[in-house]
C-alpha positions in Angstrom: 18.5 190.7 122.1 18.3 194.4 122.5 19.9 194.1 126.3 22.7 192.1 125.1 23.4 193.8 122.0 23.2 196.9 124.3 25.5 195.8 127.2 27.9 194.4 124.4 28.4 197.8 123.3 29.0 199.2 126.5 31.7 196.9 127.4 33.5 197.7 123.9 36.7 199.3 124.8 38.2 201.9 122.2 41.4 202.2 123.4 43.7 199.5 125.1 47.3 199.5 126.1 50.4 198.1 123.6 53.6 196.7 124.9 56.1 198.2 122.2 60.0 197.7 122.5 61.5 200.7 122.1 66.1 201.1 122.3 65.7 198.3 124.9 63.0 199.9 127.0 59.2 198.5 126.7 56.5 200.8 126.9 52.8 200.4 127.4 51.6 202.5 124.6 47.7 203.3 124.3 46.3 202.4 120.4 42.9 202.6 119.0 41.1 199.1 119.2 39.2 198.1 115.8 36.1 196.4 115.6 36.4 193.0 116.0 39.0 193.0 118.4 36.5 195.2 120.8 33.8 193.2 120.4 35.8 189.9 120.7 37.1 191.8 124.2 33.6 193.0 125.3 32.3 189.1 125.0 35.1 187.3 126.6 35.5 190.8 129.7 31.9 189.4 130.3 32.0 185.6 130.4 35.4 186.1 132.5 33.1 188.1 135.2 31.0 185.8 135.1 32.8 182.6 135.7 34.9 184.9 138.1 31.6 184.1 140.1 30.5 181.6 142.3 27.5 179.7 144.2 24.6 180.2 141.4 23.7 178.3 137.8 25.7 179.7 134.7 22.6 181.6 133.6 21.9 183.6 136.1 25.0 184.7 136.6 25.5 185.7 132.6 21.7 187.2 133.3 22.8 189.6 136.0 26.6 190.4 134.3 24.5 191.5 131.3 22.0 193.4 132.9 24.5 195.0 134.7 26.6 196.1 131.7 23.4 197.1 130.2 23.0 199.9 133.4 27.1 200.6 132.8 27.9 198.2 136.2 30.1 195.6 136.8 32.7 193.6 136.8 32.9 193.7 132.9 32.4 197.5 132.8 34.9 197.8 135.6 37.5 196.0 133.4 36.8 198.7 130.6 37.1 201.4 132.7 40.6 200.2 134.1 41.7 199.6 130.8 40.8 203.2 129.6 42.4 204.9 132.7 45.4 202.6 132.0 45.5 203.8 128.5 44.8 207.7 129.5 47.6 206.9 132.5 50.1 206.0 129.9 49.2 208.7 126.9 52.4 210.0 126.7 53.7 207.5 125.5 51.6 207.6 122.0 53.9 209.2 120.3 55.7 205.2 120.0 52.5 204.0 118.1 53.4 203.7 114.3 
């Protein structure tokens, strides 16, 4: 329980990317995520890496996606990571987020 509560909060992204129409342009504009949306990401980042995955039983494959999260690894942690430097990529753009 500890592991997964663990690699659960390590997948939890804090800041995500926004399309907001603005005088006919869109923008990708980073916001702050809230709670459940970040955990309802972290959960379905990891069971997407895992299905993502082929050859081996379900369990195993959930087993080593959450052990891997757990040491900051993976697929899952990989998708955080883009996400943030998408986000940090498009910060100038923060001003549009009211």
């Amino acid at each position: 329980i500890e592991v997964f509560e663990a690699a659960v909060e390590n997948v939890k992204p804090f800041i995500e990317v926004r399309s907001k129409r603005v005088g006919g342009a869109s923008y990708q504009v980073p916001m702050q995520v809230n709670r459940a949306r970040q955990q309802s990401l972290a959960i379905r980042w990891i069971l997407l890496a895992v299905r993502d995955k082929k050859g081996r039983p379900m369990h195993k494959k959930l087993s080593d996606e959450l052990l891997a999260a757990y040491r900051k690894e993976g697929a899952a942690m990989n998708r955080r990571e883009q996400t943030h430097r998408m986000a940090d990529a498009n910060k100038a753009f923060a001003h549009f987020a009211w």
